[in-house]
N, C-alpha and C positions, 0 to 999 in steps of 0.2 A: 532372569529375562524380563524385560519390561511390558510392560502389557500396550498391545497398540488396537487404538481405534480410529478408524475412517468415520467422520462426517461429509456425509458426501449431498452435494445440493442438484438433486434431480432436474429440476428446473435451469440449472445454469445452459447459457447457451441454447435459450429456449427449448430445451431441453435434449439435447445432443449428450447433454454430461452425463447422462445414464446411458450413452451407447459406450462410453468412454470409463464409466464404471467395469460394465460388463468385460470390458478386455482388460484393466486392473484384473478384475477378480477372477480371471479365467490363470493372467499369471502367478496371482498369489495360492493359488491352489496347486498351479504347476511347481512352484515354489516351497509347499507344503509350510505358507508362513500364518501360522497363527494369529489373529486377528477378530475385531467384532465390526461389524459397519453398521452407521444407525442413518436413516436419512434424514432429512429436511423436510417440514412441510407447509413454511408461511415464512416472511422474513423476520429475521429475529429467532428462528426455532437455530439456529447453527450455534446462537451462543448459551443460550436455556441448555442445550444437549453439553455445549464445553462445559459449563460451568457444573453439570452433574455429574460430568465423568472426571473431572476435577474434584469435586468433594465425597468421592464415591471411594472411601479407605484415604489415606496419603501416598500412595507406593507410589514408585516416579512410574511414570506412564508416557507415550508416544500418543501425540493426538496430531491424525492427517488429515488437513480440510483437501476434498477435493471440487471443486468449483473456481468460481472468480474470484477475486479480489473483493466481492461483497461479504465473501464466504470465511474466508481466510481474515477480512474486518471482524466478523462477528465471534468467529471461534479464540480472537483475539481478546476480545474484552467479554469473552467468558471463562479463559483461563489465569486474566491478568493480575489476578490476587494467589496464583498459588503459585508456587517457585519449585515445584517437584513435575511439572509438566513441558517434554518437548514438541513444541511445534512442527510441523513437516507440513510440505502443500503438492500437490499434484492438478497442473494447470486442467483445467475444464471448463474457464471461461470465455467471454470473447475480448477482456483488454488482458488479463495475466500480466501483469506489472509486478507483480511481487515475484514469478516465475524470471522475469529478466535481471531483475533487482539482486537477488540471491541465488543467483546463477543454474537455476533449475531447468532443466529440458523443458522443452514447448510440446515437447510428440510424449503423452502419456506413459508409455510404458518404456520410454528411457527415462523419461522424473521417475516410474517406478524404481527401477534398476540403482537410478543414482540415490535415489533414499535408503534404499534397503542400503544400500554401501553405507552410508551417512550416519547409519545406524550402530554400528559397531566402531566410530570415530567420537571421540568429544563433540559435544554440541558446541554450535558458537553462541555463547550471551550478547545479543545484542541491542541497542537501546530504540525504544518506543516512545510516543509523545503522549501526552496525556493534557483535553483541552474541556477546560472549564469553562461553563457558559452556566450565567447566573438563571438560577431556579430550575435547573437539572444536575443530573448525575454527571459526571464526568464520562468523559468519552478518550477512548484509545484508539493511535494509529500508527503503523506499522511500516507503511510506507511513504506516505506524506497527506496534508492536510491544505486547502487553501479558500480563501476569502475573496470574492466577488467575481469578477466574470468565469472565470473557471467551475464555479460553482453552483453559478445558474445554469449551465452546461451540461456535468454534470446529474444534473435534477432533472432538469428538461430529456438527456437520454433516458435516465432511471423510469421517467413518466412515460416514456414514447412506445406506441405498440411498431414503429418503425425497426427499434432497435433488435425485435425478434425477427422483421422482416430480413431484415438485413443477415442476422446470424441464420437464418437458412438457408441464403444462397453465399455465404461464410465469408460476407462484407462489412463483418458488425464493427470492424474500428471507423468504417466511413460515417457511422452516425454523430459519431463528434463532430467532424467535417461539418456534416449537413447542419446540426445546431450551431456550429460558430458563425455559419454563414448567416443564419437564418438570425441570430440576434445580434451579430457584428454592428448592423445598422441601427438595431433601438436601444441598445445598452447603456446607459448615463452611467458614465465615471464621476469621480468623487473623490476626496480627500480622506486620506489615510494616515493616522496618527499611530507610529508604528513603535515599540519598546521592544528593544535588544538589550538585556545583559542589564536593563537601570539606561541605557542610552537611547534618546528621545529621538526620532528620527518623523519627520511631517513632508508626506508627498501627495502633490494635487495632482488631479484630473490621472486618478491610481486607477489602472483595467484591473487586475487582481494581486493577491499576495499567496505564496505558496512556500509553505513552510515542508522540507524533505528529509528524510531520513535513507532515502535511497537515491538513486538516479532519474528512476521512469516513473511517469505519469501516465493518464488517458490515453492508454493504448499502443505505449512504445516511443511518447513522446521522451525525452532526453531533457527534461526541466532542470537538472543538478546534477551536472556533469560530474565533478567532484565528489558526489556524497557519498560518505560510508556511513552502514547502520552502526558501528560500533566504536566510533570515535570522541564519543560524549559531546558531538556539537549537530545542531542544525545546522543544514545550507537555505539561507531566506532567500529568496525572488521575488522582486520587485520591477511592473510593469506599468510606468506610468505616461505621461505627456504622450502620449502616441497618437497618432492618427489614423484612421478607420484600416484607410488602406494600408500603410505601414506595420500595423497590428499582421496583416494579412501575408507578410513578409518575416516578419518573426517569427509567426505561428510554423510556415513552411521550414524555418532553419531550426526550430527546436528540436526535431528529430534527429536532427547530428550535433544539438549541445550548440550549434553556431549564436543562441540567440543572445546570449552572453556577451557578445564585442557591440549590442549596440548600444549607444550611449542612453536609450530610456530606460532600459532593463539595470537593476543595481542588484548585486549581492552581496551576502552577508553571512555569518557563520555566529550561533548564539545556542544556549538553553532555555533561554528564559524568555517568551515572547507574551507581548501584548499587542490586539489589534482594536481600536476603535474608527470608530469614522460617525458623521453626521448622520447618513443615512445607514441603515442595518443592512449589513451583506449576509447574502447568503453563504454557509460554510458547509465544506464536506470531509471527509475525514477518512481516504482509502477509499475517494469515489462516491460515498455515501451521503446524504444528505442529514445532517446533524443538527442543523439550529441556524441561530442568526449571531452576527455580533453585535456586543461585545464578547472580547473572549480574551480567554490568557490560558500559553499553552506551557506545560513545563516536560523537557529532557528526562524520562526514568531510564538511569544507567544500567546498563545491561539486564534489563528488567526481565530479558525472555530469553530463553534457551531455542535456537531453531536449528532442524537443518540444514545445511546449504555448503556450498561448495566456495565460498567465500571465508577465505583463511585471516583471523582477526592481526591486526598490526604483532602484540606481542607473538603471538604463534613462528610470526613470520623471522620475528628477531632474533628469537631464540634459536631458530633452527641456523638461521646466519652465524648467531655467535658459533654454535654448536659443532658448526662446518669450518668455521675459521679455526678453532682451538684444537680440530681434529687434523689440520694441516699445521 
């Protein structure tokens, strides 16, 4: 039996996620499912605690963030050097991107339900990005990462005592909203000197670049309609020559994937990324606020074991062949 531990971030959700703890832990009892839970208590304590319960014996272990997408970032690249540890997440934030991404319930205690299932299935290995930025450590992300306007966004929610406003009266995806508005008009685009695969690609007057590993972004937004985390490739997004208000019209069709037919938006599918530009953009990484570029990001294949109810391509084939040869 594998040993499972909740890291769980009190504070998510201005702190809603411990009311949302306590009805977890009311079913896991009902459950009689053995378990340790440790909390959170500053940012960065989510991956200091992974990275302990990872080095704590070898024996493969279940490790469930329960929180946001900041949470599920950092328990990320605290287990990302050991290859005996499964991922699990139980939404409790207010974007849950990675709960849509990997096909997880939104209502607590059915992502319970469906973990505990997940549990006694093969995990699915799937791939994470891993971005270099010169004179720090490397950084991991798990459901995508991007440079410039998206990223001063962003930063500016992470800073904002709005954003707890708003998760009170349980509005917190509007404060994206509110910072696009609010920097829509001062934002100076720029020139992006972009590498895919060794192939050189240069776009002016670039709004941002978002490199995904999943579908969803900032709150449900739909940035990479197409992407699977287990496919060994990035899907790149690229938004550039646009205009204030046009921007404003893209923003609104991303959430159904529309924003892809317009001719300023470009994509691309690669492992191997490099971003420069003139001026230094701000970059984030699962939401997070990371660095500036320059950077370069690279494809670790199947680097992580997670739960999730997304069935990897061979799974799917096999079971096809397997149905065919049975008729």
């Amino acid at each position: 039996m594998k040993e499972i531990y909740f890291i769980v971030n009190p504070k998510a959700k201005n702190g809603y996620c411990l009311k949302i703890w306590e009805r977890i832990e009311n079913q896991l009892k009902e459950k009689q499912v053995s378990y340790l839970a440790i909390f959170t208590e500053y940012q960065g304590h989510a991956k200091k605690l992974a990275s302990q319960i990872a080095e704590n014996n070898r024996n493969e272990k279940i490790i469930i963030a329960v929180g946001g997408d900041g949470t599920i970032h950092e328990v990320l690249n605290g287990i990302v050097k050991n290859n005996h540890i499964i991922l699990g997440f139980i939404p409790g934030g207010s974007g849950n991107d990675f709960s849509r991404g990997f096909q997880i319930p939104s209502e607590p205690v059915e992502a319970l339900t469906v973990i505990l299932r997940l549990m006694k299935q093969e995990a699915l290995p799937i791939d994470i990005g891993k971005i270099k930025i010169e004179n720090q450590p490397p950084y991991y992300f798990i459901n995508n990462m991007g440079a410039g306007f998206d990223a001063v966004i962003s930063y500016e929610v992470n800073q904002s005592r709005m954003k707890a406003l708003l998760n009170k009266l349980s509005l917190g995806r509007l404060v994206y909203v509110y910072f696009l508005l609010k920097k829509l008009f001062t934002y100076k685009t720029t020139t992006i000197d972009l590498s895919i695969d060794g192939q050189k690609h240069i776009f002016e007057q670039t709004w941002f670049v978002t490199v995904s590993n999943q579908p969803y972004y900032g709150g449900g937004m739909k940035i990479a309609p197409v992407a699977e985390p287990d496919d060994g490739l990035f899907d790149i997004t690229v938004v550039h020559q646009l205009s204030r208000l046009k921007l404003l019209l893209v923003f609104v069709s991303v959430f159904w994937g529309k924003h892809i037919h317009f001719k300023e938006v470009k994509t691309y599918k690669g492992n191997a990324i490099s971003i420069h530009s003139p001026d230094s953009l701000f970059v984030h990484a699962d939401g997070e606020h990371v660095g500036l570029t320059p950077l370069t990001i690279q494809l670790q294949d199947k680097a992580v074991e997670v739960l999730t109810r997304i069935r990897c391509k061979k799974q799917v084939e096999l079971k096809e062949r397997d149905r065919n040869e049975w008729y």
